[in-house]
N, C-alpha and C positions, 0 to 999 in steps of 0.2 A: 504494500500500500504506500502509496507517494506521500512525502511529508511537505506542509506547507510551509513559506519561510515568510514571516512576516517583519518585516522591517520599518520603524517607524522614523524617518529621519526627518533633518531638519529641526529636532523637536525644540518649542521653545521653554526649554530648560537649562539655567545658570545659576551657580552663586551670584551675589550681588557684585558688581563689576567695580575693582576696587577705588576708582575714579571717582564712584555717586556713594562709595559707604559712609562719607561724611557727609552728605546731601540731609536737612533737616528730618526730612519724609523718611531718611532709611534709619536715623537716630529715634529718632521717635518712635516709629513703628519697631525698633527692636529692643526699646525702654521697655517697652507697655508690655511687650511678650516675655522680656526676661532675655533676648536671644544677641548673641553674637555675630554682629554685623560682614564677619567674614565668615562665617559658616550660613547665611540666612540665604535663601532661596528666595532671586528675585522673581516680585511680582506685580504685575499691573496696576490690578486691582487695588493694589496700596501705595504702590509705588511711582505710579504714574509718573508724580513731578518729577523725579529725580531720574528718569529716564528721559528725557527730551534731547540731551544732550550727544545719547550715546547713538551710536552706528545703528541703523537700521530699527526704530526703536518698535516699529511696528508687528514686525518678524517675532520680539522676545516679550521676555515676562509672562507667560502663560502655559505655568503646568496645570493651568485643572484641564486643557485637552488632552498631554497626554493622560492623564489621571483616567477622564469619561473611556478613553480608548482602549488604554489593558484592561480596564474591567470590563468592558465588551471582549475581548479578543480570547482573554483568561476565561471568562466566564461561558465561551462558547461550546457547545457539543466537540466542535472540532480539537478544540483544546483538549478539554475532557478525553477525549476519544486517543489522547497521545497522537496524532497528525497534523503538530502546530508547532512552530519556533517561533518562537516573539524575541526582536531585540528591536531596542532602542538608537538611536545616533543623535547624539543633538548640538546645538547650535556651538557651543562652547569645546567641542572635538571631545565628546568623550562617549564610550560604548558604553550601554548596559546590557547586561546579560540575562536576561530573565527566566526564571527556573517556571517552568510549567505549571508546576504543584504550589506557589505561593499565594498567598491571598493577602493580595493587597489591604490597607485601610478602607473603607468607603467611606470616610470623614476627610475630606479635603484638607482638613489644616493637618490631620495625623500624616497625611501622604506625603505634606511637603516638608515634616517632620521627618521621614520615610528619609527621604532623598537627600536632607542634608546632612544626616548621619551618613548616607552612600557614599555622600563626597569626601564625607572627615576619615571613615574607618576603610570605603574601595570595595566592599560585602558585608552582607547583611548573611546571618546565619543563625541555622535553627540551633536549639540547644544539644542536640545529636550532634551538632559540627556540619549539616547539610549545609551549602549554600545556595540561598534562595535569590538573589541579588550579587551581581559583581560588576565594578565600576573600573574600566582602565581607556587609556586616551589614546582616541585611534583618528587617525582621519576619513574619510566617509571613503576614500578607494581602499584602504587596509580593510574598511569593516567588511566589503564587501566580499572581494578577496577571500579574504579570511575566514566566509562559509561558506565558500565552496557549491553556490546555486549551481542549478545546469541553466538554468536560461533565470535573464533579470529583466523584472518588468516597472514601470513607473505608471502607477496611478494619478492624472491628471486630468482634470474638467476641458485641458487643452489637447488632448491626448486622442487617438486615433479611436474613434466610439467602436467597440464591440459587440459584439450580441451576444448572448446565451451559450448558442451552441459550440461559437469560438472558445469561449471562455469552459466552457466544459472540456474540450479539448484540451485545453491545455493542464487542464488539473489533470485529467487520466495519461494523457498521455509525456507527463515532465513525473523525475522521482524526488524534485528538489527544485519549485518553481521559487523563485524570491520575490517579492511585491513591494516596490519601496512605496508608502505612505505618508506623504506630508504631513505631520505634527504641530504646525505653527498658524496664527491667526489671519494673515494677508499675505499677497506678494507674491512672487513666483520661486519655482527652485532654482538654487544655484547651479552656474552651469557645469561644473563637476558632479554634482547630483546627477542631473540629466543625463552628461554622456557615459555613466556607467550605464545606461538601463539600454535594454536590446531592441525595446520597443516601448512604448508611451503609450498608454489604454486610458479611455473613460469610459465607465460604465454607468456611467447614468445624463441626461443631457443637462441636467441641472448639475447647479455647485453644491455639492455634498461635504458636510462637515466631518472632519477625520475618522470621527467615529461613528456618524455613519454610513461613509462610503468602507470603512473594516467589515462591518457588521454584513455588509451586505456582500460582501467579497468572500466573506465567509464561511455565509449560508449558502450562496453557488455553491461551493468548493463541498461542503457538507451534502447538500442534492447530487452532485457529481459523483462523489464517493461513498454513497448509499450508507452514511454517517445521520443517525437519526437519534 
């Protein structure tokens, strides 16, 4: 049975960038929680001001999408079923790893709680010593690289439209499809993103939010594979 490789890149996931950690908004906001401005997990939502400054400011600051996204991907039959790899890439050059069997937080603040211990400790582990989480710095052609897809495809609203029966195709017949999936809230991929991928698919004629154009890529993939 073919394994699916799902890859979420681009994601917009960083420490706070150490430029705005003196920025009032990020003092403040790391008073009130207790939390250490160079372990803190930038985010929009709070952060806004002290992001205007930096590079591309619209691309970052927003892990609740990846957050919505592995608990769709994780939570899915195909997961469940063991015919699923989930990893991460995000904006800041660094891989995660994600262990099949983990169960993420569903509290939003725990998750980015979650990830900023990823960045201080690099694994998160069970108390058996499993590891459920691991964090090292790759750049988006290593990560790719470095599973070993047979064929890599890029999920884009710009992207060549597919139909069904293509798309079934390619799940039976590939033993190691990769799907890169944008992660982040505007903008396009960078062009090393793009030129890894063999082909550019959209699967739906509307703009689909990351989680769920997964969702839906996945329940193909699960009809394909007579995964129920």
């Amino acid at each position: 049975m073919p394994r699916i490789v799902l890859l979420l890149v681009e994601a917009a996931v960083e420490l706070v960038p150490q430029e705005i950690r003196n920025h009032p908004a990020i003092q403040a906001y790391c008073k009130r929680r207790g939390l250490d401005p160079k372990w803190t997990i930038l985010d929009s939502s709070y952060h806004h001001s002290a992001m205007k400054n930096l590079n591309s400011p619209e691309k970052r600051g927003r892990p609740d999408i990846l957050h919505f996204t592995l608990l769709e991907a994780l939570g899915s039959p195909l997961n469940q079923a063991g015919l699923l790899e989930t990893y991460c890439h995000t904006q800041d050059q660094a891989f995660i790893e994600i262990n099949p069997k983990v169960r993420l937080p569903r509290v939003y603040e725990r998750f980015k709680g979650l990830l900023s211990q990823l960045y201080r400790e690099k694994e998160i582990k069970t108390n058996a010593g499993e590891i459920l989480l691991r964090l090292s710095n790759k750049n988006i052609a290593e990560t790719v690289n470095g599973l070993r897809p047979e064929h890599v495809y890029l999920l884009s609203e710009k992207g060549r439209q597919i139909n069904r029966h293509e798309l079934d195709e390619i799940f039976k017949s590939n033993d190691r499809p990769l799907f890169m999936v944008g992660c982040y809230p505007h903008g396009d991929f960078l062009e090393e993103t793009k030129n890894l991928a063999e082909d550019s698919l959209s699967i739906s004629r509307m703009r689909l939010d990351a989680w769920t154009a997964v969702s839906r890529l996945l329940c193909i993939a699960e009809q394909a594979l007579n995964i129920v």
